[in-house]
C-alpha positions as CSV (number, residue, x, y, z in Angstrom):
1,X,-4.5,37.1,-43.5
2,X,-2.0,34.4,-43.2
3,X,-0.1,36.2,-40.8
4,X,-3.5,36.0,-38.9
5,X,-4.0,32.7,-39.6
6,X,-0.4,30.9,-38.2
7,X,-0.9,33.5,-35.2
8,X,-4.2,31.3,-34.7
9,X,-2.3,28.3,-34.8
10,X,0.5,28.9,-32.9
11,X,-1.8,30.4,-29.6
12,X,-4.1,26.4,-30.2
13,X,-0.5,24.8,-30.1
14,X,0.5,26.7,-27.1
15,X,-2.8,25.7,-25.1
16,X,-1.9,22.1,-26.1
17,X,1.6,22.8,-24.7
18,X,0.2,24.3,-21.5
19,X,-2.3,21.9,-21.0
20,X,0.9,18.9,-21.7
21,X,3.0,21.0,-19.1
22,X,-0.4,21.6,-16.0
23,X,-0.9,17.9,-16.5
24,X,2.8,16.6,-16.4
25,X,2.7,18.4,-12.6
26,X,0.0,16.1,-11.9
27,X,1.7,13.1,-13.0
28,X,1.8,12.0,-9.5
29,X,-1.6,10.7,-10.2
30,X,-1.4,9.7,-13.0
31,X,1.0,7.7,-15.9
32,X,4.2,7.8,-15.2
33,X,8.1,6.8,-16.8
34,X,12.1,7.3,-16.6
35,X,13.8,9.7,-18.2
36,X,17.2,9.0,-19.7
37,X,20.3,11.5,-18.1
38,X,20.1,14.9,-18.8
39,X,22.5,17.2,-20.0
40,X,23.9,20.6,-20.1
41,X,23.0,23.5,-17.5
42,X,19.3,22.8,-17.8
43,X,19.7,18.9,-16.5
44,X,22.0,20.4,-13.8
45,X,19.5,22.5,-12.0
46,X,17.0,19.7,-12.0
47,X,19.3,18.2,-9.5
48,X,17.9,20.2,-7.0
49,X,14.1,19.8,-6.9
50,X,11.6,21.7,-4.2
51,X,14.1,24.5,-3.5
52,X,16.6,22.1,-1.6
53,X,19.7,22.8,-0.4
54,X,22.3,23.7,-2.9
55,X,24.9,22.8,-1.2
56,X,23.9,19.7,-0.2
57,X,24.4,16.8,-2.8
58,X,21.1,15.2,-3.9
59,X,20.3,11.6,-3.2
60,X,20.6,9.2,-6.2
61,X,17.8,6.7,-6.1
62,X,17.4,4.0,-8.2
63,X,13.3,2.6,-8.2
64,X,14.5,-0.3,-6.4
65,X,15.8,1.6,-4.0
66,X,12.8,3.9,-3.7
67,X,10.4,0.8,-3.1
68,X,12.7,-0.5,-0.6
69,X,12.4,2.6,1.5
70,X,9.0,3.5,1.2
71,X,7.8,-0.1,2.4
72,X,10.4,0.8,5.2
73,X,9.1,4.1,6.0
74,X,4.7,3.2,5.4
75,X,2.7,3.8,8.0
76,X,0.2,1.7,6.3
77,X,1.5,-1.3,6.1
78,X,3.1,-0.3,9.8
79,X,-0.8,-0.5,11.0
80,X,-1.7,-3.6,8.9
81,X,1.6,-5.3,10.5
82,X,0.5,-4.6,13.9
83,X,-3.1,-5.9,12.8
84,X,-0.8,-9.2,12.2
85,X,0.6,-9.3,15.2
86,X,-2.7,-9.0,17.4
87,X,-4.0,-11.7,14.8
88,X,-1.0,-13.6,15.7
89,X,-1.8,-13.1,19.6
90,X,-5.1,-14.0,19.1
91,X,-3.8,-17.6,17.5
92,X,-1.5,-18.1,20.4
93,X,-4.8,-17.0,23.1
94,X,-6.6,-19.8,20.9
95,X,-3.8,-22.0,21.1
96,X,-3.1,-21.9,25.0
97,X,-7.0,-22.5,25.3
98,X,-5.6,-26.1,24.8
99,X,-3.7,-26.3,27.8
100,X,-4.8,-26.6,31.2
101,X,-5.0,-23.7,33.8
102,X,-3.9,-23.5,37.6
103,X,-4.0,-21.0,40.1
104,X,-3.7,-20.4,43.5
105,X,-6.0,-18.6,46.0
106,X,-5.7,-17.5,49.1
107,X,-7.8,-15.5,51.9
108,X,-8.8,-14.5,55.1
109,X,-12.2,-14.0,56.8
110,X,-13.2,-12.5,60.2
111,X,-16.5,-13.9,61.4
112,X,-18.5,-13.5,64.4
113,X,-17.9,-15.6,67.3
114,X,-20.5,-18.3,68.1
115,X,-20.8,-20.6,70.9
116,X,-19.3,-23.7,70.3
117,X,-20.8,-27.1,70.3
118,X,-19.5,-30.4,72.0
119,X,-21.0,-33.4,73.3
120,X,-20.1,-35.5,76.2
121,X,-17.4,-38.2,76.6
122,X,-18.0,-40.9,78.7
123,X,-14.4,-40.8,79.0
124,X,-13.2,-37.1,79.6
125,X,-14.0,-34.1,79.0
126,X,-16.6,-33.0,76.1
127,X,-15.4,-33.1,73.2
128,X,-16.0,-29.7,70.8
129,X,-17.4,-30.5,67.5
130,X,-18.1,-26.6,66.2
131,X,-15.6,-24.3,67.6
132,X,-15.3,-20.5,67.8
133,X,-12.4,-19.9,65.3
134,X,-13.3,-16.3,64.0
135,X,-10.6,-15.8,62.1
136,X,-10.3,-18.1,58.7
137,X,-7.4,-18.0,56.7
138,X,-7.3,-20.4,53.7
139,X,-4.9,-21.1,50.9
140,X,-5.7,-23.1,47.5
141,X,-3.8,-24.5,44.3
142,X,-6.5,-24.7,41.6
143,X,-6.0,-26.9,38.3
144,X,-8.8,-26.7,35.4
145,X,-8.3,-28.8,32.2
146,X,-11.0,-28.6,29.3
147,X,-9.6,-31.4,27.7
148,X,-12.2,-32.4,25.6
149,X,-14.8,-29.8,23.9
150,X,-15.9,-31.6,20.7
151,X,-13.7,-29.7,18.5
152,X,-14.9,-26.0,19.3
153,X,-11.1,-25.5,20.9
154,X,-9.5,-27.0,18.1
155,X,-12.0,-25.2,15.2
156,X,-11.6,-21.5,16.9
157,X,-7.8,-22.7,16.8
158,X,-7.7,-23.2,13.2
159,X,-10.1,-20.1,12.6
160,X,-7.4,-17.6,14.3
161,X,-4.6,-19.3,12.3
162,X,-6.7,-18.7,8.9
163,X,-7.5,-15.1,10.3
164,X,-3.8,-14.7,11.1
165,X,-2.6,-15.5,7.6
166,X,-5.1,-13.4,5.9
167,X,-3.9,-10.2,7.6
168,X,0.1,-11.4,6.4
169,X,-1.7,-11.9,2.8
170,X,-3.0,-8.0,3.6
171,X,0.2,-6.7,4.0
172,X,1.7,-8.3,1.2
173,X,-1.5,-6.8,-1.3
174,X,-0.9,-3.2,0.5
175,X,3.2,-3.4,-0.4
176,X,2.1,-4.4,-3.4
177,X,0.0,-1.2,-4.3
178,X,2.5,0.8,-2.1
179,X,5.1,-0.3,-4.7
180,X,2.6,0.6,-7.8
181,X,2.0,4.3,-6.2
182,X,6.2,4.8,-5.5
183,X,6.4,3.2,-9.1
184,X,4.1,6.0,-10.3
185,X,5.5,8.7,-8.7
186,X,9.3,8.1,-9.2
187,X,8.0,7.3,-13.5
188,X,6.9,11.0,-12.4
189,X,9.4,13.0,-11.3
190,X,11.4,11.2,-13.9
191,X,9.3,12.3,-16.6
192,X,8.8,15.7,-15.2
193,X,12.6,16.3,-15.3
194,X,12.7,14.9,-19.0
195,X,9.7,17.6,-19.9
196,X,11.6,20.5,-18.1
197,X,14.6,19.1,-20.0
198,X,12.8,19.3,-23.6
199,X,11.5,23.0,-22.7
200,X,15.0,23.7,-21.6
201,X,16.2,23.3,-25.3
202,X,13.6,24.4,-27.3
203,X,13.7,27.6,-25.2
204,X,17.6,27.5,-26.0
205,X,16.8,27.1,-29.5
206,X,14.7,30.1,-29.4
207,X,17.3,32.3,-28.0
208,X,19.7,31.7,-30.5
209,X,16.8,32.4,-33.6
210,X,15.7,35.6,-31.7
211,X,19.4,36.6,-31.9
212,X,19.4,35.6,-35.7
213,X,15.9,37.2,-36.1
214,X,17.6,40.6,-34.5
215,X,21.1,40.5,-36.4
216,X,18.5,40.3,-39.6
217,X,16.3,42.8,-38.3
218,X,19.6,45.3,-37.9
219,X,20.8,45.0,-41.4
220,X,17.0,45.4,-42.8
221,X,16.3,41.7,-44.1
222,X,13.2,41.0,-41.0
223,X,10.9,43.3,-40.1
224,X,10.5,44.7,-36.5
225,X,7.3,42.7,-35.8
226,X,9.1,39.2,-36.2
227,X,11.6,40.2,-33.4
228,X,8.4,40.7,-31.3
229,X,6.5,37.6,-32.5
230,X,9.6,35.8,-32.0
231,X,10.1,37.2,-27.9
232,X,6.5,36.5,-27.5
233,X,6.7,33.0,-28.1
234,X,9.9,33.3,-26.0
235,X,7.7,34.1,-22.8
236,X,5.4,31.7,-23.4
237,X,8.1,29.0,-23.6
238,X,9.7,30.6,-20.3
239,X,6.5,30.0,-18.9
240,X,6.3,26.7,-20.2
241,X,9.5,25.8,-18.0
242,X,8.5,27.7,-14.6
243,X,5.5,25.2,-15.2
244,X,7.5,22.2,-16.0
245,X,9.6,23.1,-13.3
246,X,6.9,23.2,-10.6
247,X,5.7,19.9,-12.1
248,X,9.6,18.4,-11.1
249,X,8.9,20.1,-7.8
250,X,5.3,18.6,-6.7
251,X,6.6,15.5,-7.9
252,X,10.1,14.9,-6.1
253,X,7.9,16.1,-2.5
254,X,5.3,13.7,-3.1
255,X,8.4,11.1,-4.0
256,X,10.5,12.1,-0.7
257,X,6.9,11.7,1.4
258,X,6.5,8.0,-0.1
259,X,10.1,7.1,0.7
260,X,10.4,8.6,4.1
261,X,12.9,11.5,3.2
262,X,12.9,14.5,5.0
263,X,11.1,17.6,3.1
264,X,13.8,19.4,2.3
265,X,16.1,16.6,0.9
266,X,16.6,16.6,-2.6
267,X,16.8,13.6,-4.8
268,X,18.2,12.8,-7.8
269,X,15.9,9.7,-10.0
270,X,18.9,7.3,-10.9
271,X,16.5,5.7,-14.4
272,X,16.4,5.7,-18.2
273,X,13.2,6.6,-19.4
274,X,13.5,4.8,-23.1
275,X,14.9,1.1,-22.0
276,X,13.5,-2.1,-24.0
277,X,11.5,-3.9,-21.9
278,X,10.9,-7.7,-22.5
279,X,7.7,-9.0,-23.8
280,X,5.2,-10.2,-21.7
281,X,3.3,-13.9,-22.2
282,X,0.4,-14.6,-23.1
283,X,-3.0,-13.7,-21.5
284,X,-4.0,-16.8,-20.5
285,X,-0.8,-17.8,-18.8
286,X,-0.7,-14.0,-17.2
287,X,-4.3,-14.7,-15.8
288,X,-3.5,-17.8,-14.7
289,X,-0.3,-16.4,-12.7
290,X,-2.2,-13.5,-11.5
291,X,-4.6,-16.0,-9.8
292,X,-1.6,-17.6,-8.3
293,X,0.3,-14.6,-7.0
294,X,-2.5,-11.9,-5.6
295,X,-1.9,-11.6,-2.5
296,X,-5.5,-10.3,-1.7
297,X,-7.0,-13.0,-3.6
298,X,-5.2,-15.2,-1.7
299,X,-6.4,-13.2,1.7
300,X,-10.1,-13.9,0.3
301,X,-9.6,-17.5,0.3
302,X,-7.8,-17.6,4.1
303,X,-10.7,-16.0,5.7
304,X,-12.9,-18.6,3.9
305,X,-11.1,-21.1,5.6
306,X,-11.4,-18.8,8.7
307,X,-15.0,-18.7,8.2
308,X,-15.3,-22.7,8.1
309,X,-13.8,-22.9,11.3
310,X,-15.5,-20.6,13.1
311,X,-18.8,-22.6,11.5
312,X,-17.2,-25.7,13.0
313,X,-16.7,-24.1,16.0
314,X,-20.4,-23.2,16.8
315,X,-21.2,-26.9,15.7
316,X,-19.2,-27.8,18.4
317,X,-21.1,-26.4,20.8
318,X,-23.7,-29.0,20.4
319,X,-21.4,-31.8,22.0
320,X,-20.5,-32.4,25.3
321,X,-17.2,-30.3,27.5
322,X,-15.4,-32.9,29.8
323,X,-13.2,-31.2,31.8
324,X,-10.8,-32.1,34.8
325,X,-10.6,-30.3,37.9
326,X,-8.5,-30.8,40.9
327,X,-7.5,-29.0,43.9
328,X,-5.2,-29.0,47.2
329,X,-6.3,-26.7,49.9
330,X,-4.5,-25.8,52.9
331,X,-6.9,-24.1,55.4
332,X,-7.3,-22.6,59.3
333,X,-10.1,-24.4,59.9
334,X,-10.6,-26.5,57.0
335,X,-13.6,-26.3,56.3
336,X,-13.4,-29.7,54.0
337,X,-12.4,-31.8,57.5
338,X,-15.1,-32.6,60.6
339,X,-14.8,-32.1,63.2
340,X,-13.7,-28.8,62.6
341,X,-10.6,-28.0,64.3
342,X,-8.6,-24.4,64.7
343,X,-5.3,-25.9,63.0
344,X,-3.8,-25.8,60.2
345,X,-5.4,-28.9,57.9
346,X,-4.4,-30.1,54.3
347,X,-6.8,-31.4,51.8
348,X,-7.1,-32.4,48.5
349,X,-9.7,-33.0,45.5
350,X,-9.0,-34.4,41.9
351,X,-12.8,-34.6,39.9
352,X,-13.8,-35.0,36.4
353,X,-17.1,-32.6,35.0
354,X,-19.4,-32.7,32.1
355,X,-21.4,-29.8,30.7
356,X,-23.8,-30.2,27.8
357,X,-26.3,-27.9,26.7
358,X,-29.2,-30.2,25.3
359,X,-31.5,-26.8,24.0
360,X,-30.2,-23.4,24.1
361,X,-33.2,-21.4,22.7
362,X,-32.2,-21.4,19.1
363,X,-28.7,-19.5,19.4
364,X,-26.5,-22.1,17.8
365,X,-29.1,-22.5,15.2
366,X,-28.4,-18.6,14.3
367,X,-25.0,-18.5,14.6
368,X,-24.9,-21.4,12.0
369,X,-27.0,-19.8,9.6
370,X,-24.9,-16.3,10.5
371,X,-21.9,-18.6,9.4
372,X,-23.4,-19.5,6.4
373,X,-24.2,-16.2,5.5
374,X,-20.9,-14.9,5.7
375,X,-19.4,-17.3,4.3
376,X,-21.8,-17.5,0.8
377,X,-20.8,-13.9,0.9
378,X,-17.0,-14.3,0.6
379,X,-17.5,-16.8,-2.0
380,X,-19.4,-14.1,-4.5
381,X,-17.0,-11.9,-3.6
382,X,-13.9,-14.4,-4.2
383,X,-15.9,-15.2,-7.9
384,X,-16.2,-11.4,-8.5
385,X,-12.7,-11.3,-8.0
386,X,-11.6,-13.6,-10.4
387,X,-14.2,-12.2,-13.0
388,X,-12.9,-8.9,-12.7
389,X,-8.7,-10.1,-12.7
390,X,-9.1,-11.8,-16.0
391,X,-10.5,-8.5,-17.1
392,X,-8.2,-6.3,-15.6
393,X,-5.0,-8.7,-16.9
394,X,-6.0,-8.5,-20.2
395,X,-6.8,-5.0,-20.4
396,X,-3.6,-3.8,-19.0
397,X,-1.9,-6.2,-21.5
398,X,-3.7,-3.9,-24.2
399,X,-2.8,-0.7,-22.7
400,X,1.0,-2.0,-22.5
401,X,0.6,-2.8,-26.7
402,X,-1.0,0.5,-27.2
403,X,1.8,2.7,-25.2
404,X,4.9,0.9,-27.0
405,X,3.2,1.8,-30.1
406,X,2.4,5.3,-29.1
407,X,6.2,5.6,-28.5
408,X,7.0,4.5,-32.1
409,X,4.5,6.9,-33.4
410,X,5.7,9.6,-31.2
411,X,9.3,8.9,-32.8
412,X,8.5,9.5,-36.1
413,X,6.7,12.3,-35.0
414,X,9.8,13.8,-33.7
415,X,12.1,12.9,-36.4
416,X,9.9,14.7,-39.0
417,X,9.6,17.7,-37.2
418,X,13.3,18.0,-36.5
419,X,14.0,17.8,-40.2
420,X,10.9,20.1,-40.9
421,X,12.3,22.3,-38.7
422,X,16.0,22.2,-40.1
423,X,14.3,22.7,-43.4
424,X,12.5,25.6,-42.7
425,X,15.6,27.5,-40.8
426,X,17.6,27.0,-44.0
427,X,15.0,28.4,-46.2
428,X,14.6,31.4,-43.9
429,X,18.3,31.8,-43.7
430,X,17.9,31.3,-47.7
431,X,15.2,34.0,-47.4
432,X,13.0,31.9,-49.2
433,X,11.1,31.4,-45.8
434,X,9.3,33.6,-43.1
435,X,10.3,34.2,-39.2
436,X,6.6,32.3,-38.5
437,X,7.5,29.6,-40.5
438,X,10.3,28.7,-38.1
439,X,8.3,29.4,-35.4
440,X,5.6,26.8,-36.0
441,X,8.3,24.3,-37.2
442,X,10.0,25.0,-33.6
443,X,6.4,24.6,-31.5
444,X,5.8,21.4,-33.6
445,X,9.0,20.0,-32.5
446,X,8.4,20.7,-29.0
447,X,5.2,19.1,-28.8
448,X,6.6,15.8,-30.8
449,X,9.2,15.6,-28.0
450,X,6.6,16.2,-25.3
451,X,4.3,13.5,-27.1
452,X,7.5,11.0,-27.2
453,X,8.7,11.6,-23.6
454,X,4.9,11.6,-22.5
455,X,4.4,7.9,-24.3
456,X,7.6,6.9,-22.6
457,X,5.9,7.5,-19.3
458,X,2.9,5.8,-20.6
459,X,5.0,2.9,-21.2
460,X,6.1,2.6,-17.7
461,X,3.3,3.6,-16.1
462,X,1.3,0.7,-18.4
463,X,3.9,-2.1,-17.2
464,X,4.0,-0.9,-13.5
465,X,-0.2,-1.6,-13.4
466,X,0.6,-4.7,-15.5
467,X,2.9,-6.0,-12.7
468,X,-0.2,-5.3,-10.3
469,X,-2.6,-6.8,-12.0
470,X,-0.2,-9.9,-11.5
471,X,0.7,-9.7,-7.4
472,X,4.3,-8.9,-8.8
């Protein structure tokens, strides 16, 4: 019956293992933190992750260097940059709206011939006022100047410049949740080599009690059955590590996808999982920076600013446009000159026009209150943002206090299941102690050390949405 009973317990632990090992190979969505180096044969073969080329020497990266080249390699923040620069083409369009414009024209017309019309001369011959010149060929330098437009130039200006720095405040707010997702996934593959690492040697550990377990069971001191029990939990450790090493796998491609790495180029995480990290300040004076520093708070606040414009800039449309217009024409006939005359005539025309639109039908009146609208909208959404950053600073400042002491729990936890498990060996070498005994002391062990290196990556993972929380 208690044979039956620690059988029980040992196939719950193993679920908890399996579970531990399924979700480390999802760690790529979810908490993630460095591993320290490994050692031995086991750390060796984790230098080559996704069935890379063995003879081909991995790639070191350090997270730095990871974040570097993912922001490098993003398509994402490729198409918000190249937003920016059409926002920054539309600022110069609104710019050079400013300046005046001049062209030149040119043409030629066939026309029908008419009879021409003179009147006499009491001094020669008639004299011909309306000739036939069917072909017309004219030429024209054209100058247009807008220079005053009550402000609407100036507003739409100031509107695209607003609009311009929002999309630059875009990109920074998508680097900075690029960086969080390549943080995450490098604390991953970091933590999935440190998980493979711990089911490396326990399953060493286990090979060298199923040899004692057999040398006992030769000279008659174990029974068959605890040379069985002992492979079985064996295979299920081996299956522990094809898992664990699958997890190292999914991670590192995911890892070489963010960083722009070709698929089949293996990496090699150059991080410590268990480093001190310093302390962070205090809430307020965290929430207070993170209000500062968030890049898409501070893109909520330019396209205010672009939205006041643009309201400024319908206002404007209830003033006055003065603009100055000039000309030089150079025309066969000119039509400009009388009498007209099948030679080659020059002309020119400087004037000064004013347009203003006294009732348009209620248009700028809606495009006010549209103005309004949007902007009132912005502003909820700029106070729902700060509501919801306080919140989100302080509960990642929780989470942080609540993984470091996870990780000093999860220490403890290990060190008194290595000395259970020391214990219990020597009392089974004693014979004082059973084969299951050991067994459970050795599954406990393992799942302290996957509860301590998962905490670790809790850690990480806890001050990497920390640094997000505060535009870092």
């Amino acid at each position: 019956m208690t044979w039956t009973f620690a059988r029980s317990t040992r196939d719950s632990r193993w679920s908890a293992l399996t579970a531990w090992i399924l979700a480390a190979w999802c760690l790529t969505a979810a908490p993630a933190a460095a591993a320290p180096q490994a050692q031995g044969e086991a750390r060796r073969a984790l230098a080559l992750p996704g069935g890379a080329d063995p003879g081909q020497s991995p790639l070191r990266l350090t997270l730095a260097d990871a974040i570097a080249r993912g922001t490098g390699a993003s398509h994402r923040l490729g198409e918000i940059r190249a937003r920016e620069t059409a926002a920054k083409a539309a600022l110069d369009f609104q710019i050079a709206e400013k300046r005046p414009l001049a062209g030149v024209q040119a043409g030629y017309q066939r026309t029908a011939h008419v009879d021409e019309y003179a009147i006499p001369s009491p001094t020669g011959p008639p004299r011909v006022i309306y000739p036939d010149v069917p072909d017309n060929l004219r030429a024209r330098i054209d100058l247009q100047w807008l220079f005053f437009t009550s402000g609407r130039v100036a507003a739409q200006a100031r509107a695209a410049r607003a609009e311009a720095e929002a999309v630059g405040k875009d990109w920074l707010a998508a680097r900075t949740d690029l960086k969080l997702e390549i943080t995450r996934t490098f604390w991953a593959l970091v933590t999935a080599r440190e998980a493979e690492r711990v089911v490396a040697q326990a399953l060493a550990n286990i090979d060298a009690h199923l040899r004692d377990v057999k040398n006992r069971r030769d000279v008659g001191l174990v029974p068959p059955n605890d040379v069985l029990s002992t492979e079985a939990q064996r295979s299920r450790q081996q299956v522990l590590l094809i898992q664990a090493k699958h997890a190292v796998e999914s991670a590192a491609a995911e890892l070489r996808r963010l960083v722009g790495l070709d698929p089949d180029t293996p990496i090699e995480p150059d991080a410590l999982l268990d480093q001190p990290l310093p302390p962070p300040a205090g809430a307020s004076a965290l929430v207070d920076e993170a209000r500062k520093s968030r890049s898409d708070r501070q893109a909520i606040e330019s396209r205010l600013v672009s939205l006041a414009a643009r309201g400024d800039a319908v206002r404007a449309n209830r003033g006055p446009v003065i603009g100055l217009v000039g000309g030089f024409d150079y025309a066969r006939p000119n039509p400009r000159i009388f009498p007209r005359e099948a030679e080659w005539r020059t002309f020119w025309d400087v004037g000064v026009n004013l347009t203003w639109t006294f009732w348009d039908g209620g248009r700028l009146a809606a495009g006010l209150a549209q103005a309004a609208a949007n902007r009132a909208a912005l502003e909820e959404r700029l106070r729902e943002f700060d509501s919801v950053l306080e919140v989100e600073v302080r509960q990642r400042l929780l989470d942080l206090d609540s993984a470091k002491a996870a990780v000093a729990a999860a220490a403890d936890g290990v060190r008194a299941a290595a000395e259970a498990r020391r214990v219990v060996e020597d009392r089974f070498k004693a014979g004082v102690a059973i084969n299951t005994d050991v067994l459970d002391a050795q599954q406990v062990l393992l799942q302290a050390e996957l509860d301590r290196t998962r905490a670790l990556a809790d850690v990480r993972l806890a001050e990497a949405r920390l640094e997000r929380a505060l535009g870092r």
